[in-house]
N, CA, C and O of each residue as an XYZ file, in Angstrom:
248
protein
N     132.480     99.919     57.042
C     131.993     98.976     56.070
C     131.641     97.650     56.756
O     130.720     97.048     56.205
N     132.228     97.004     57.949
C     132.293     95.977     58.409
C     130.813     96.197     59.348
O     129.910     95.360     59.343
N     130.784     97.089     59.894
C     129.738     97.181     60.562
C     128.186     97.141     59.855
O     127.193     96.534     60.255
N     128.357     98.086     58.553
C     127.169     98.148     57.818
C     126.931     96.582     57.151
O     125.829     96.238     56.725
N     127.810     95.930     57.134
C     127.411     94.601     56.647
C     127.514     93.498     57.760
O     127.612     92.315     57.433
N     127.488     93.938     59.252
C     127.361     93.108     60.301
C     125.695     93.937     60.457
O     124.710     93.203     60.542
N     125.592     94.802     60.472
C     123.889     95.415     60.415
C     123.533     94.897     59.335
O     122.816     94.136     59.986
N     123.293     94.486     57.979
C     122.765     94.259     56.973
C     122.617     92.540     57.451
O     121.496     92.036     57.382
N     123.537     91.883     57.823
C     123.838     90.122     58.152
C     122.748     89.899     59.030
O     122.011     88.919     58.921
N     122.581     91.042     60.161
C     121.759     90.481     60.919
C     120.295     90.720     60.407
O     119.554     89.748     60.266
N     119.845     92.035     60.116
C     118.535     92.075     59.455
C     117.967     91.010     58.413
O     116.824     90.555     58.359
N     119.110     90.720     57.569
C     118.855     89.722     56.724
C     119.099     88.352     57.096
O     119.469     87.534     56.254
N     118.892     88.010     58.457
C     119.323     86.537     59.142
C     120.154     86.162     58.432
O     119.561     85.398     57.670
N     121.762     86.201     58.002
C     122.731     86.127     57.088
C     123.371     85.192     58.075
O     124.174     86.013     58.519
N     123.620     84.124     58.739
C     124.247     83.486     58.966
C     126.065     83.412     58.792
O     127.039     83.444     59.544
N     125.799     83.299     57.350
C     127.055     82.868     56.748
C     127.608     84.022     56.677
O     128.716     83.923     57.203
N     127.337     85.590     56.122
C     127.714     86.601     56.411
C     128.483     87.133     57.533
O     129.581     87.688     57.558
N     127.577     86.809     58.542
C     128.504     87.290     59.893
C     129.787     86.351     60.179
O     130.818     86.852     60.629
N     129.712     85.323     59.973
C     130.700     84.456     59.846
C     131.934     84.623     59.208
O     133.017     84.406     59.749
N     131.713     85.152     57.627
C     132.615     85.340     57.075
C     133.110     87.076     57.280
O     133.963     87.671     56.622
N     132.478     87.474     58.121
C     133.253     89.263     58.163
C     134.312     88.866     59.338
O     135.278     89.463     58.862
N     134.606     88.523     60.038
C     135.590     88.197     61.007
C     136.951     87.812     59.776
O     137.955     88.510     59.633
N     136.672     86.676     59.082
C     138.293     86.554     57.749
C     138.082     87.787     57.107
O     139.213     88.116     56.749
N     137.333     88.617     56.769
C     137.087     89.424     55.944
C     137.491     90.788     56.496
O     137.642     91.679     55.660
N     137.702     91.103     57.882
C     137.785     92.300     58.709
C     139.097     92.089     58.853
O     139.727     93.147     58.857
N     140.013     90.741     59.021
C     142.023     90.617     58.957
C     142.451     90.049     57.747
O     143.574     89.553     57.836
N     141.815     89.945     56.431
C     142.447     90.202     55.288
C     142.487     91.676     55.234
O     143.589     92.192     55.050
N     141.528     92.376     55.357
C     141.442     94.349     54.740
C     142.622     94.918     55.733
O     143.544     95.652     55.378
N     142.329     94.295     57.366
C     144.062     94.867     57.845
C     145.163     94.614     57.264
O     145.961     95.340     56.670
N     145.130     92.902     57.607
C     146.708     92.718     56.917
C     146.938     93.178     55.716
O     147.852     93.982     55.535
N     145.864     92.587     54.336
C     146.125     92.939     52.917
C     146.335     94.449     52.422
O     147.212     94.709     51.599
N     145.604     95.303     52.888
C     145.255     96.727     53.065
C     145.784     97.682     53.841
O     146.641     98.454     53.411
N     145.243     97.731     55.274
C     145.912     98.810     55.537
C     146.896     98.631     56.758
O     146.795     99.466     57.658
N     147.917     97.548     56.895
C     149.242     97.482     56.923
C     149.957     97.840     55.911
O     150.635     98.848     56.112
N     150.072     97.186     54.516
C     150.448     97.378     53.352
C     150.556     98.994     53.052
O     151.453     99.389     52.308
N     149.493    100.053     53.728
C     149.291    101.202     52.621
C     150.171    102.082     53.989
O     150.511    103.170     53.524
N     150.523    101.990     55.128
C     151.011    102.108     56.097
C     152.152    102.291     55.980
O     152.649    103.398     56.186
N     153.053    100.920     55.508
C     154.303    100.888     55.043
C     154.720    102.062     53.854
O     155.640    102.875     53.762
N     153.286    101.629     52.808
C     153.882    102.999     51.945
C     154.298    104.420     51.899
O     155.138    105.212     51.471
N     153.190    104.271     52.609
C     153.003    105.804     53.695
C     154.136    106.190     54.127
O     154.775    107.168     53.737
N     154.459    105.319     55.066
C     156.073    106.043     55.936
C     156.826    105.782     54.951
O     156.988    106.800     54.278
N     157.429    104.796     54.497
C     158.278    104.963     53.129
C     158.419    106.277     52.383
O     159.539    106.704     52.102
N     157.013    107.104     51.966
C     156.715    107.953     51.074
C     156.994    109.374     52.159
O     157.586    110.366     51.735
N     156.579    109.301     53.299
C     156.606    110.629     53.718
C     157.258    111.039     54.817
O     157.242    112.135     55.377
N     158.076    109.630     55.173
C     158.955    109.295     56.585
C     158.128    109.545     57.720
O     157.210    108.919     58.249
N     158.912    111.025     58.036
C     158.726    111.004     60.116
C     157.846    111.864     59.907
O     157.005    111.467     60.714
N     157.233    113.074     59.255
C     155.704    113.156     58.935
C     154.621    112.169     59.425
O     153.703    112.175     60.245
N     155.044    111.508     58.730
C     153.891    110.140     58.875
C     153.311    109.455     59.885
O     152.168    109.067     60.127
N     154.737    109.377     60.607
C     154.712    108.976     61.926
C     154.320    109.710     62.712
O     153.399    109.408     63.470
N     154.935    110.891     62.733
C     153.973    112.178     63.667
C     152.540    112.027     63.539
O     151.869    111.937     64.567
N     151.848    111.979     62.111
C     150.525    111.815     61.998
C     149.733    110.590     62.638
O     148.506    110.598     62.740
N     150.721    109.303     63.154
C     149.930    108.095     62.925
C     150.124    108.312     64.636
O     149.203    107.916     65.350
N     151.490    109.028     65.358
C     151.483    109.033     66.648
C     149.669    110.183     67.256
O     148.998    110.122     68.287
N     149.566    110.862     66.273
C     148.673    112.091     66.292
C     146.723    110.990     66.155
O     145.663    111.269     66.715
N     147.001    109.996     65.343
C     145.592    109.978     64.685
C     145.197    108.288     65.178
O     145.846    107.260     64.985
N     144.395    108.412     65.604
C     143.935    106.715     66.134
C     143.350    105.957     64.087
O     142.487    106.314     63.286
N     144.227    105.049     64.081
C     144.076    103.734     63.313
C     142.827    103.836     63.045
O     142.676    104.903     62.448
N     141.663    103.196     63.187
C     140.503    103.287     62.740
C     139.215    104.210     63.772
O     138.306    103.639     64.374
N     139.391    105.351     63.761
C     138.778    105.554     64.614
C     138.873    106.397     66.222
O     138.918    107.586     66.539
N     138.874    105.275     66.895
C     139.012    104.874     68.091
C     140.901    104.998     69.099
O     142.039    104.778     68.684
N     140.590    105.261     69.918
C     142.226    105.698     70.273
C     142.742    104.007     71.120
O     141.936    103.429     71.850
N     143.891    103.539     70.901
C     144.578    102.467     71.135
C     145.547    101.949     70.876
O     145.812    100.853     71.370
């Protein structure tokens, strides 16, 4: 999502757009998906963890 609206910012000379996806890309971590993380292991314990040791965060392995 961050990307399609860092591609949309720039086509549309969006200035202020690209600007604001940087606060907008560590509210959705912190607010989001830290938050749904916690629930997660809460909800399904060491499952979870196996899965999160198993599955790269967004993507990308790190």
């Amino acid at each position: 999502m961050i990307l399609i609206a860092a591609g949309l910012a720039i086509a549309l000379a969006s200035d202020w757009t690209l600007v604001l996806l940087a606060p907008a890309a560590i509210v959705l971590h912190r607010g989001v998906v830290l938050r749904e993380e916690q629930y997660l292991a809460a909800k399904f314990g060491e499952d979870y963890h196996q899965y999160l040791a198993q599955v790269p965060r967004y993507g990308w392995p790190g």
